[in-house]
C-alpha positions in Angstrom: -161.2 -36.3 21.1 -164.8 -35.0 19.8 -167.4 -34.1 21.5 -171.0 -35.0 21.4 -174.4 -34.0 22.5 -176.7 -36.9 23.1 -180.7 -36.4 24.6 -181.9 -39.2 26.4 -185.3 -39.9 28.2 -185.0 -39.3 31.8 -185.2 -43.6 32.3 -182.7 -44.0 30.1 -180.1 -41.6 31.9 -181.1 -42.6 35.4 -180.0 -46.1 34.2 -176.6 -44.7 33.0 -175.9 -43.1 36.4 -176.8 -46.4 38.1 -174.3 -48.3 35.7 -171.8 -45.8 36.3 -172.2 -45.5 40.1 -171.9 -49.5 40.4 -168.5 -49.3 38.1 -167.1 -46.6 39.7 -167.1 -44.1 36.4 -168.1 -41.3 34.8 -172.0 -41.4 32.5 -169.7 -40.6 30.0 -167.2 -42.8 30.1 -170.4 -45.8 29.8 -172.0 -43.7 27.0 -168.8 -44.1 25.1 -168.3 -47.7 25.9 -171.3 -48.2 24.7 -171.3 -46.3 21.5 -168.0 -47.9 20.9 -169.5 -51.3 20.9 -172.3 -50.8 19.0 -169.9 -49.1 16.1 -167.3 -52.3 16.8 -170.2 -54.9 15.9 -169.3 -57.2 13.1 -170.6 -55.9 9.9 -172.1 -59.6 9.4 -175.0 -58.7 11.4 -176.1 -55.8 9.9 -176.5 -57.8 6.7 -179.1 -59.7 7.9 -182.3 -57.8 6.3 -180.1 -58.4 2.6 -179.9 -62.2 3.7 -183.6 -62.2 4.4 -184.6 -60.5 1.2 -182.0 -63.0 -1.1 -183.9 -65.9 1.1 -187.5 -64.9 -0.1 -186.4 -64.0 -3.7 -185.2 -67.7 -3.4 -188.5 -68.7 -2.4 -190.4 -67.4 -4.7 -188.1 -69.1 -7.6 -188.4 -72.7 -5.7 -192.2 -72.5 -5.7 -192.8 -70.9 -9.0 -190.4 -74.1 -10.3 -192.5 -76.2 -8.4 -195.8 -74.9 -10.5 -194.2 -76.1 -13.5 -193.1 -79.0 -12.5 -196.8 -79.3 -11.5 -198.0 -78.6 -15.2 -195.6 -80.5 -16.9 -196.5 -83.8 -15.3 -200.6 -82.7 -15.6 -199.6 -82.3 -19.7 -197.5 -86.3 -19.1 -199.8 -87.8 -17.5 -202.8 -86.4 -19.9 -200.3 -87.3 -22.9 -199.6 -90.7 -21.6 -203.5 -91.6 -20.8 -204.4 -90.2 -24.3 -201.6 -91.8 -26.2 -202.6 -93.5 -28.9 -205.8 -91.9 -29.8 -206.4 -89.9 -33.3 -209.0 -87.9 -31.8 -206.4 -85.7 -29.9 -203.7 -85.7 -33.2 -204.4 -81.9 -32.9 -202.9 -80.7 -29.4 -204.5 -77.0 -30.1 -207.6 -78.4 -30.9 -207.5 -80.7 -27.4 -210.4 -79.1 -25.0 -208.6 -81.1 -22.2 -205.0 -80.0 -22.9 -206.2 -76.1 -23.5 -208.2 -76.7 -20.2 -204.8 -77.7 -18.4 -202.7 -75.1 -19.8 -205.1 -72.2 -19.4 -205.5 -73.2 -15.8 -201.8 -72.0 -14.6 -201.1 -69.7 -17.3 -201.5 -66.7 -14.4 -199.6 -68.6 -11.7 -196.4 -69.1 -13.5 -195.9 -64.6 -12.8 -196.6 -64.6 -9.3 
């Protein structure tokens, strides 16, 4: 057995004594009872700050999907109300489109 030096605030260690006194045993004994479950936690939890990260990373893909889903049906539903017409047989030419696809050029690298 090891032994170890721990400094506590003077609330802290009053509240071991208490604990001790009520369960009949030494500080030490609860210090190492409680440093043993803290060390015996389930690694699980401790993983939870990765799990949050992936979650956001997630996120972020979902809604920059979502922005081109957004353009895509702007450019179909300009496409399908200007079908037919010669005037926009030039899609680089097309103030509209280039209006439309300039717009959310800078969104899609948020």
């Amino acid at each position: 057995m090891k032994k170890i030096t721990v400094r506590v605030e003077d609330y802290i260690y009053d509240r071991i004594n208490l604990v001790a006194k009520e369960n009949h045993i030494s500080a030490n004994k609860v210090i190492g009872n409680i440093l043993k479950k803290v060390v015996e936690q389930p690694k699980e939890i401790s993983y939870i700050e990765e799990i949050h990260k992936t979650l956001i990373k997630l996120e972020n893909k979902l809604i920059s999907i979502s922005k081109k889903q957004k353009l895509h049906f702007d450019i179909s539903s300009y496409h399908f109300a200007n079908q037919g017409y010669l005037s926009n047989a030039e899609p680089s030419e097309d103030k509209c489109l280039n209006e439309i696809l300039n717009k959310d050029v800078n969104k899609f690298n948020e």
